[in-house]
ZAKE-10445 format. One record per atom (N, C-alpha, C): residue number from 1; chain; atom name; y, z, x. Coordinates in nm, 3 decimals, m for minus. Layout:
N
SITE   nr  kette  atom        Y        Z        X
SITE  NUM      A    CA        Y        Z        X
...
REM end
This chain:
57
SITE   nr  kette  atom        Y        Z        X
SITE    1      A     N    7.311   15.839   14.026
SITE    1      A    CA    7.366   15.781   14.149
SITE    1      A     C    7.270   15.793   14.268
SITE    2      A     N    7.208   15.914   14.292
SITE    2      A    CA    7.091   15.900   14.372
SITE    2      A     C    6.968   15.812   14.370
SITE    3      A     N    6.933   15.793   14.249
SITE    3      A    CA    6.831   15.709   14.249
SITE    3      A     C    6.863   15.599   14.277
SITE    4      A     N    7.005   15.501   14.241
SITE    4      A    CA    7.058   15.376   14.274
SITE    4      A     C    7.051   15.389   14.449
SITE    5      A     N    7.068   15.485   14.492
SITE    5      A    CA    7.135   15.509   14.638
SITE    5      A     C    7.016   15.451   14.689
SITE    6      A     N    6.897   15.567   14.640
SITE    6      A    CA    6.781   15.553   14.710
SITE    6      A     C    6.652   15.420   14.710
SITE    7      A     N    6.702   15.341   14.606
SITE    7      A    CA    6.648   15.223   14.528
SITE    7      A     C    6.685   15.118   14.669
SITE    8      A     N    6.828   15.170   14.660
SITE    8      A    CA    6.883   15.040   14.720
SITE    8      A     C    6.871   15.059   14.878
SITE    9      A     N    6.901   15.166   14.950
SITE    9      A    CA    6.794   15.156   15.107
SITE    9      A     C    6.688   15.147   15.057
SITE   10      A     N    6.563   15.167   15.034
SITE   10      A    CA    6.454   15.084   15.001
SITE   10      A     C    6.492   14.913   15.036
SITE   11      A     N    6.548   14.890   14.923
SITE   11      A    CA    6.541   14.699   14.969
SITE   11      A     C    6.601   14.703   15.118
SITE   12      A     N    6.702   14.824   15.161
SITE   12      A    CA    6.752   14.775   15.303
SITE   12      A     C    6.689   14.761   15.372
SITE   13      A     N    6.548   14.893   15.391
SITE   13      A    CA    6.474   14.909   15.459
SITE   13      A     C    6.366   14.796   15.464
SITE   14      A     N    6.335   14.711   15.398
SITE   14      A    CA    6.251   14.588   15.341
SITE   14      A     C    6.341   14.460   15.391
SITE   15      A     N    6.466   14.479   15.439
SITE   15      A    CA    6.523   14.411   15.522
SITE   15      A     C    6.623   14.279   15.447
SITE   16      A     N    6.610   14.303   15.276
SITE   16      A    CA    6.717   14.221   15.229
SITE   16      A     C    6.777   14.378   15.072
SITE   17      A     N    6.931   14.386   15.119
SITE   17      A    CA    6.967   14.452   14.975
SITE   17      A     C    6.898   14.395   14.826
SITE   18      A     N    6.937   14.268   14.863
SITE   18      A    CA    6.949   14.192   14.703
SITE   18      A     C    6.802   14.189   14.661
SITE   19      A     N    6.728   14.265   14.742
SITE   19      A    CA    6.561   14.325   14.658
SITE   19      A     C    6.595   14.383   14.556
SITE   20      A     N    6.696   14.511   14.558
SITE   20      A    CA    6.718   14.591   14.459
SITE   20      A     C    6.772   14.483   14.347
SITE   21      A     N    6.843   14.407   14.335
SITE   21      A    CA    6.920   14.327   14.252
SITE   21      A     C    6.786   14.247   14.144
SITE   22      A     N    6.725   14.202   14.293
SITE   22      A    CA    6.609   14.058   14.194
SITE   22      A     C    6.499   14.196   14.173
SITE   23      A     N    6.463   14.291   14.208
SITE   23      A    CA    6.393   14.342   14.158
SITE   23      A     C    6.410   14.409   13.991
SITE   24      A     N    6.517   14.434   13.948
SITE   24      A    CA    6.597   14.522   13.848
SITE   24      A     C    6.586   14.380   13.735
SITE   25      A     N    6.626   14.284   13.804
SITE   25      A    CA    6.606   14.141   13.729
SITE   25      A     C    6.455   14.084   13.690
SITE   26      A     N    6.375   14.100   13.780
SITE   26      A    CA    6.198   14.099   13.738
SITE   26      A     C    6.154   14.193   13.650
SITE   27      A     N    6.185   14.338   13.710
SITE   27      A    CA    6.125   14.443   13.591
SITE   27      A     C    6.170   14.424   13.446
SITE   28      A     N    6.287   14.379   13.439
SITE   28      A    CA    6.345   14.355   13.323
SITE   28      A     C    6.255   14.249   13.206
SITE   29      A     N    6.219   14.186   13.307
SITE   29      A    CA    6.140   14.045   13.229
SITE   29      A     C    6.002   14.105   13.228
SITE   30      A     N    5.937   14.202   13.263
SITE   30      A    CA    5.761   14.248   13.274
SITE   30      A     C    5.774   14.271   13.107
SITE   31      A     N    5.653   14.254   13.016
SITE   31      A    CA    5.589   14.281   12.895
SITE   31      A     C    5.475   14.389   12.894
SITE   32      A     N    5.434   14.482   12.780
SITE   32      A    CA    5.304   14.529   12.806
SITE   32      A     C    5.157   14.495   12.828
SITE   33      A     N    5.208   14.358   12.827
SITE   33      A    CA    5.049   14.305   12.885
SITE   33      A     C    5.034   14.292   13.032
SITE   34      A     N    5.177   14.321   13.077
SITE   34      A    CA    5.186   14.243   13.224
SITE   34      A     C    5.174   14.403   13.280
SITE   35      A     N    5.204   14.495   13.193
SITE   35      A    CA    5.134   14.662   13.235
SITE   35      A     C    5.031   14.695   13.250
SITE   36      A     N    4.944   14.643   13.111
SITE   36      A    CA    4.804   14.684   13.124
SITE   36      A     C    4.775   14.595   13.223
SITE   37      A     N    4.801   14.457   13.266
SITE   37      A    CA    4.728   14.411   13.358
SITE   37      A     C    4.677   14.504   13.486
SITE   38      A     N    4.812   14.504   13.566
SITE   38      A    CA    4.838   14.581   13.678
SITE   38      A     C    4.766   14.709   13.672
SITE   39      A     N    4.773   14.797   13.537
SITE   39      A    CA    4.683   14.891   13.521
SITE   39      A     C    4.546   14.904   13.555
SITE   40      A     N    4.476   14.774   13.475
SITE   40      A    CA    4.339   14.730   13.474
SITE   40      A     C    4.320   14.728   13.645
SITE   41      A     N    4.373   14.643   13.709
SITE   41      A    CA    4.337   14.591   13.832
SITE   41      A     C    4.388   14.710   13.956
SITE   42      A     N    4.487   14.817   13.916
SITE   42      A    CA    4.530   14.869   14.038
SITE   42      A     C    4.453   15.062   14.000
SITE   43      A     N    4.457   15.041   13.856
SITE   43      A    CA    4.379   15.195   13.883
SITE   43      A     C    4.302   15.248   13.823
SITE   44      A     N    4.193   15.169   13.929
SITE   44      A    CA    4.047   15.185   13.921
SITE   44      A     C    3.984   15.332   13.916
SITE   45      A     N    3.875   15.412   13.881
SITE   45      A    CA    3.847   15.539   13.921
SITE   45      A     C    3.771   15.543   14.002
SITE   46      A     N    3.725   15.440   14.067
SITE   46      A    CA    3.652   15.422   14.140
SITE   46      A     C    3.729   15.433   14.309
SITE   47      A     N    3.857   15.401   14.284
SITE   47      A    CA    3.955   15.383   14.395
SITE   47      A     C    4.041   15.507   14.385
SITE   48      A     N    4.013   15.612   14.270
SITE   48      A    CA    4.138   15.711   14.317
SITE   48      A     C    4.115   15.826   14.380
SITE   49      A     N    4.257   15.935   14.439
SITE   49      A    CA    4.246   15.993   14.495
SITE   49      A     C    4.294   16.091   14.407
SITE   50      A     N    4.191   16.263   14.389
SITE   50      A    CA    4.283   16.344   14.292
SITE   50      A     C    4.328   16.436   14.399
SITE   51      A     N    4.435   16.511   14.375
SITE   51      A    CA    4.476   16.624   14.496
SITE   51      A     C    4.521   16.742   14.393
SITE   52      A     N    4.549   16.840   14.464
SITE   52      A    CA    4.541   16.974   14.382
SITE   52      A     C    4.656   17.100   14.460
SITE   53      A     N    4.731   17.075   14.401
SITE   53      A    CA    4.885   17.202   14.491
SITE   53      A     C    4.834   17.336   14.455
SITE   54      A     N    4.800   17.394   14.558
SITE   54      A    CA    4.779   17.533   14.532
SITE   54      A     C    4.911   17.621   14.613
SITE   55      A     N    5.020   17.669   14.548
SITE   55      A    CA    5.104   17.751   14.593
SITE   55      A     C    5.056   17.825   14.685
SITE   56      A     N    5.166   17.880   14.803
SITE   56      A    CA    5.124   17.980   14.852
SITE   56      A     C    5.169   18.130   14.808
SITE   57      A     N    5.288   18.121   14.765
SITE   57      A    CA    5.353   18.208   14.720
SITE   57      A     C    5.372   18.217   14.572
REM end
């Protein structure tokens, strides 16, 4: 229920609900080629950032 909650302000915040709706309806239709694509093109190593949590306690 939280994640629906939080899904769906998201689209509010983006200024139409029915994002959450057509979005749930697009992901549905993505294939694994349409993964690796996005993969290929969005994460580059050339473009990333690594970070490292060091507790304090």
């Amino acid at each position: 229920p939280y994640a629906i909650a939080s899904q769906l302000n998201e689209a509010i915040a983006a200024g139409d609900w029915q994002l959450y709706v057509d979005n749930l309806e697009r992901l549905s239709k993505l294939g694994s080629e349409d993964v690796q694509r996005a993969a290929q093109t969005y994460l580059v190593r050339d473009r990333s950032t690594v970070g490292r949590f060091v507790p304090t306690a």
